[in-house]
C-alpha positions as CSV (number, residue, x, y, z in Angstrom):
1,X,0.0,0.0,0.0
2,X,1.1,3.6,-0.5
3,X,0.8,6.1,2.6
4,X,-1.7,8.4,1.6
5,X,-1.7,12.4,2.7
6,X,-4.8,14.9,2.8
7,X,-4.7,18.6,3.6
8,X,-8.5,20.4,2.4
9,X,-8.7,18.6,-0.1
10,X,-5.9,18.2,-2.1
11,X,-4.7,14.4,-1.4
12,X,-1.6,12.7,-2.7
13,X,1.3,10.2,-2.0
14,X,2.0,11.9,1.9
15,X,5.8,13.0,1.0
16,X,4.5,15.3,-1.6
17,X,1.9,17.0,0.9
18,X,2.7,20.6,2.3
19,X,1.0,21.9,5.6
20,X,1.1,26.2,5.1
21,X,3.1,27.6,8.1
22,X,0.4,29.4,9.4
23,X,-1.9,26.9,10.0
24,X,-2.7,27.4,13.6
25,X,-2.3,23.8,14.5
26,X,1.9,24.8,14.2
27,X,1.6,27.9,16.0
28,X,-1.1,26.7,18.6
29,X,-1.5,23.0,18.8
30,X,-5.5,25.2,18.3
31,X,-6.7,22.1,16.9
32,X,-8.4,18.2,17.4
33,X,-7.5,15.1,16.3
34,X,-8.4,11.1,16.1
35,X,-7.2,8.0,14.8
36,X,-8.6,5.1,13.3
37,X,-6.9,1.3,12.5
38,X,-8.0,-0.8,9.6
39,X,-8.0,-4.0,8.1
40,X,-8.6,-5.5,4.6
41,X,-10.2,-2.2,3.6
42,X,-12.2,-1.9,6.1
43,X,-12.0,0.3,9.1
44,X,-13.3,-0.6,12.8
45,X,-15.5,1.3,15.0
46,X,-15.3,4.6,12.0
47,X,-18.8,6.3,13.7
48,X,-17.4,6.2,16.9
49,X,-14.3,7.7,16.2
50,X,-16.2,10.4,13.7
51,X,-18.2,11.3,16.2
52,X,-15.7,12.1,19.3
53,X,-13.8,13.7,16.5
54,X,-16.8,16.1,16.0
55,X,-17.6,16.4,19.8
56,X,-14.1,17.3,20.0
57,X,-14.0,20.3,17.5
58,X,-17.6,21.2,19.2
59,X,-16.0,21.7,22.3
60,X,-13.0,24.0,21.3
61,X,-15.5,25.6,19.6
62,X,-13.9,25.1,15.5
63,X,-16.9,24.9,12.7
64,X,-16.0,21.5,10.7
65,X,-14.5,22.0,7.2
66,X,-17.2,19.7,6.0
67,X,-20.3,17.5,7.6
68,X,-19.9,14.1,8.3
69,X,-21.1,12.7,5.2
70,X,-18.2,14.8,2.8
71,X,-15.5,13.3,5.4
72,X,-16.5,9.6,4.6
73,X,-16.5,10.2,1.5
74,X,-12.9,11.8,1.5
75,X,-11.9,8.9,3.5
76,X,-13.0,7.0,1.2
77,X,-10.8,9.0,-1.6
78,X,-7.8,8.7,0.8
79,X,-8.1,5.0,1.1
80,X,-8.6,4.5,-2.5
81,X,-5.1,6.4,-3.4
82,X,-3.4,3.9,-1.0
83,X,-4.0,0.9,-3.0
84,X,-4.6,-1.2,0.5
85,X,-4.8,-4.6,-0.6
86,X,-6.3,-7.5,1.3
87,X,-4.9,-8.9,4.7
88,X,-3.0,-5.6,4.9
89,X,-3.2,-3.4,8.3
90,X,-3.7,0.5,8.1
91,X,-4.4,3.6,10.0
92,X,-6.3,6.4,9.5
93,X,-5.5,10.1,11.1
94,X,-8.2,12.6,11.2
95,X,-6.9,16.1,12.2
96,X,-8.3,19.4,12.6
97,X,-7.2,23.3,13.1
98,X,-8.9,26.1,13.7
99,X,-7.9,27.8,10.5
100,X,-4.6,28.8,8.2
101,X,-4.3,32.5,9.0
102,X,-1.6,35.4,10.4
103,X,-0.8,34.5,14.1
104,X,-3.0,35.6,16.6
105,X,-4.1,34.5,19.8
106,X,-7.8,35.2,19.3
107,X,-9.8,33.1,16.8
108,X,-10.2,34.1,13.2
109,X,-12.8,35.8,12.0
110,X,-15.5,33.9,10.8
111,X,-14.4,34.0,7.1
112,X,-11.3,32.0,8.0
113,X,-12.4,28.0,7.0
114,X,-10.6,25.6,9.2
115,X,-8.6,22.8,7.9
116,X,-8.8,19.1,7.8
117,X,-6.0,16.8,7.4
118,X,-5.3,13.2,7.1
119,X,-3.1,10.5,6.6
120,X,-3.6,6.9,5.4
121,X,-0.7,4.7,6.2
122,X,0.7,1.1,7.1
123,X,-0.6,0.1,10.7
124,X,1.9,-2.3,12.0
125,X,1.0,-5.5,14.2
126,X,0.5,-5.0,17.8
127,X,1.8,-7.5,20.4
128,X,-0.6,-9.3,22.0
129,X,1.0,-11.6,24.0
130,X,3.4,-10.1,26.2
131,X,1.9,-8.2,28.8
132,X,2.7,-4.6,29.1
133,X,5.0,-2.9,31.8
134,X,4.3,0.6,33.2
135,X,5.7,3.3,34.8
136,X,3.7,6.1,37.1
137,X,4.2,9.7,35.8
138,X,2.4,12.7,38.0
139,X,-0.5,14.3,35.8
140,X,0.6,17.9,34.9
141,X,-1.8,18.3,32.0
142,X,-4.6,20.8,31.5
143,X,-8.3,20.6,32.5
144,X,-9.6,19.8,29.3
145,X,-8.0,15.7,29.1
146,X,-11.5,15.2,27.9
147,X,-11.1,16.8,24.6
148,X,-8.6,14.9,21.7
149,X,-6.3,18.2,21.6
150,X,-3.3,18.9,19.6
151,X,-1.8,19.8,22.8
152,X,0.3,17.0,23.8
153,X,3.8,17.9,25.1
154,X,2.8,16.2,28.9
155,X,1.9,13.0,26.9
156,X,5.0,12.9,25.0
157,X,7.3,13.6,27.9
158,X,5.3,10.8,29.7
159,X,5.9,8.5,26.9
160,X,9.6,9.2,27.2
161,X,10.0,8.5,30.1
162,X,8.4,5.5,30.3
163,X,10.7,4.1,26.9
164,X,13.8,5.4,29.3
165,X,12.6,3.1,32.0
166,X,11.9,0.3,29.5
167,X,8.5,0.5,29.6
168,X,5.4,0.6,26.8
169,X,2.6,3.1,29.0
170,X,2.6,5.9,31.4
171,X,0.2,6.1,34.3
172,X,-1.0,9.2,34.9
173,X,-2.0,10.4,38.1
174,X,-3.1,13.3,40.1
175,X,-2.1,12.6,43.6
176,X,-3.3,9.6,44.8
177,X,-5.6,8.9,41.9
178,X,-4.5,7.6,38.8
179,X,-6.5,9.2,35.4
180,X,-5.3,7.7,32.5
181,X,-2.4,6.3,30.4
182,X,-0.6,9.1,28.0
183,X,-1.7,7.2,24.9
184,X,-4.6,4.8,26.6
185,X,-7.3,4.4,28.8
186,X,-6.1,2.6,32.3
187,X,-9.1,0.0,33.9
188,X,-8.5,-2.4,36.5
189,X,-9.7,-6.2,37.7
190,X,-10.7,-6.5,41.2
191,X,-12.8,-9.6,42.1
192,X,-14.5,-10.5,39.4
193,X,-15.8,-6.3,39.0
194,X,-14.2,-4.1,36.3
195,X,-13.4,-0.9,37.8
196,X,-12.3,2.5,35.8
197,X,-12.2,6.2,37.0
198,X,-15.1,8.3,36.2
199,X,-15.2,10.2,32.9
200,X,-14.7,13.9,33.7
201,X,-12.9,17.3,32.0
202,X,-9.5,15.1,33.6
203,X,-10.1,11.8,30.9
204,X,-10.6,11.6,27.3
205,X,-13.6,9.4,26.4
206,X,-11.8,6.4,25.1
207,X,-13.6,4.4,22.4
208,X,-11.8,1.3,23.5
209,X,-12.9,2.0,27.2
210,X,-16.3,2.0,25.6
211,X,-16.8,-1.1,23.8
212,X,-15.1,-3.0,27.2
213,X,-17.9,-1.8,29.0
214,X,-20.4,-2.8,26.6
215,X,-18.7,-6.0,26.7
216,X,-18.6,-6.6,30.0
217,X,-22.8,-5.5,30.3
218,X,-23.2,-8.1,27.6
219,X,-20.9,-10.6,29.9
220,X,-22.6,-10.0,32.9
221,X,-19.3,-8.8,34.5
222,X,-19.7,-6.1,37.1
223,X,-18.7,-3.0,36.6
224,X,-17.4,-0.1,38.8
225,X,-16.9,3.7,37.8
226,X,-15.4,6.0,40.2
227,X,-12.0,6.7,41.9
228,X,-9.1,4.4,41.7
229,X,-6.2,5.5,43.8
230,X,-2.3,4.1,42.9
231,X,-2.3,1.4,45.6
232,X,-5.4,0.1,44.5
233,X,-3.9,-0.4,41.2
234,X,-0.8,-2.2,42.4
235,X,-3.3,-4.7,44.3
236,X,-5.5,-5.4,41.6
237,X,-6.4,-8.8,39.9
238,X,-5.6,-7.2,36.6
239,X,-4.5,-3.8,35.5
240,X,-5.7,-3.7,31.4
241,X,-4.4,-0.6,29.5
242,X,-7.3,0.0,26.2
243,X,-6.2,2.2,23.2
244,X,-7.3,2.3,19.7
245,X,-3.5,0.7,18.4
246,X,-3.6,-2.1,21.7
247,X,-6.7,-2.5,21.8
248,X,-6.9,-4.7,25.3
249,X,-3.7,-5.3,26.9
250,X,-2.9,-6.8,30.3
251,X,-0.1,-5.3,32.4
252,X,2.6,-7.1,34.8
253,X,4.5,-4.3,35.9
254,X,4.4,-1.1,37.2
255,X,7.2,1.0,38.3
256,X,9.2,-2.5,38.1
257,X,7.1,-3.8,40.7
258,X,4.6,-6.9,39.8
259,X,1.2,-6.6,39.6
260,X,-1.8,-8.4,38.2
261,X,-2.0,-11.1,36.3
262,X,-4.5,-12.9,38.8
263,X,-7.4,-13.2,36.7
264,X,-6.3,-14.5,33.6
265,X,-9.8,-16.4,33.1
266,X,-11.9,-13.0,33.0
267,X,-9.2,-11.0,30.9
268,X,-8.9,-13.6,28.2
269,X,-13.4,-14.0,28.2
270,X,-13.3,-10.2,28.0
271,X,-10.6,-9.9,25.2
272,X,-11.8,-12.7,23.0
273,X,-15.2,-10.6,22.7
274,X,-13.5,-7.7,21.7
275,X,-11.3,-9.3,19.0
276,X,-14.5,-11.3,17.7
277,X,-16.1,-7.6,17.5
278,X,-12.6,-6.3,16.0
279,X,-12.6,-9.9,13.1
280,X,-16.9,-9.0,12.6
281,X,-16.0,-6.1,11.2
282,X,-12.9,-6.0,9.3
283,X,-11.8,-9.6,9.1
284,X,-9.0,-9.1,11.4
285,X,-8.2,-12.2,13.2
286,X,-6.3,-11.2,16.5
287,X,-6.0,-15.0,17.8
């Protein structure tokens, strides 16, 4: 396949795409994004993804360059230029900005469109076997984790440090309470009861966090939403990190300290309904 790039609607191979310099996502990080993976063609869980990706510009207050039905449509362009071919894995990148105009702080006038970008590229493998290892990073970020901002520079720094440490996830946390990974939801195993912190202005609204709960509704596993302090964590059952690129993933290790990996049977039932949901829809088979 060919790795595909979009910027308002001018689309070609990605290296021959140029983003104007003052497109406020440079200047600003002003802007939303949200990222889809794909298989044989076709892409899983695209609504939900299309909508927080809408809810997310509705909340920063940018007017989408197009509706919803011209952006599946120039998806649909996009994936056509990459020539994806069966059995072959791919992302999709959605970004938006609040407009290409001279630097200012305030917003643009209204005359000022804002942009849309994507990409359309090889989506490589995830391991599923090994479990992940984790290091705790204090939560620094802004009061608006709920949104999918451009404003990332506390995630990357996170995710640093974590690969320094040997590590694959951050845990953040705001005191004693954890919030979420820097790239992932964070849930937890506790007798039998799936437990996750509440969704609030200090969590994004993960898709994967989602379709677990479903899941485990659907399961008849009990569920738990509110607080879930760090020692909590390093006593549960299971500690399960959910993102869009892992998907479900177990942890054994956080700050090089052991933990979970005491309820295999209840991971596993749980993960085996979301990769039947993941091979439904795309006819990826995840074992």
């Amino acid at each position: 396949m060919k790795s595909i790039g979009y910027y308002c609607g001018e689309a070609g191979e990605l290296d021959s795409l140029r983003i104007p310099m003052q497109d406020r996502a440079m200047f600003f990080g002003d802007g939303v994004y949200d990222f889809v993976f794909g298989y044989n063609g076709k892409l899983f869980a695209l609504a939900d993804h299309v909508e927080r990706f809408y809810r997310s510009m509705s909340r920063i207050e940018i007017r989408p360059y197009c509706d919803r039905e011209t952006l599946y449509q120039e998806i649909e362009r996009c994936m056509a230029l990459a020539d994806l071919q069966e059995g072959e894995g791919f992302q999709l990148y959605l970004q938006a900005s609040r407009g290409n105009c001279p630097r200012n702080h305030i917003f643009p006038p209204e005359s000022v469109s804002s942009t849309l970008l994507m990409t359309v590229k090889p989506f490589k493998d995830p391991n599923f076997r090994d479990p992940l290892k984790l290091v705790t990073v204090e939560d620094t970020r802004f009061f608006h984790c709920d949104i999918k901002t451009l404003n990332l520079l506390p995630n990357v720094m996170a995710a640093e440090k974590a690969e320094k440490a040997g590590c694959q996830e951050a845990v953040f946390h705001r005191g004693d309470n954890v919030t979420e990974c820097a790239h992932s939801a964070l849930v937890i195993l506790k007798d039998g009861t799936l437990m996750a912190p509440p969704l609030n202005e200090l969590i994004l609204p993960s898709i994967s966090r989602a379709h677990v709960m479903q899941i485990c509704e659907e399961e008849g596993i009990p569920t738990d939403i509110r607080p879930i302090s760090l020692q909590e964590v390093r006593e549960a059952d299971e500690v399960i990190v959910l993102s869009t690129s892992k998907l479900i993933a177990r942890a054994d290790t956080l700050d090089g300290a052991p933990v979970g990996m005491k309820d295999a049977d209840t991971f596993f039932r749980i993960r085996q309904k979301y990769f039947r949901r993941v091979l439904d829809e795309t006819g990826y088979h995840l074992g």
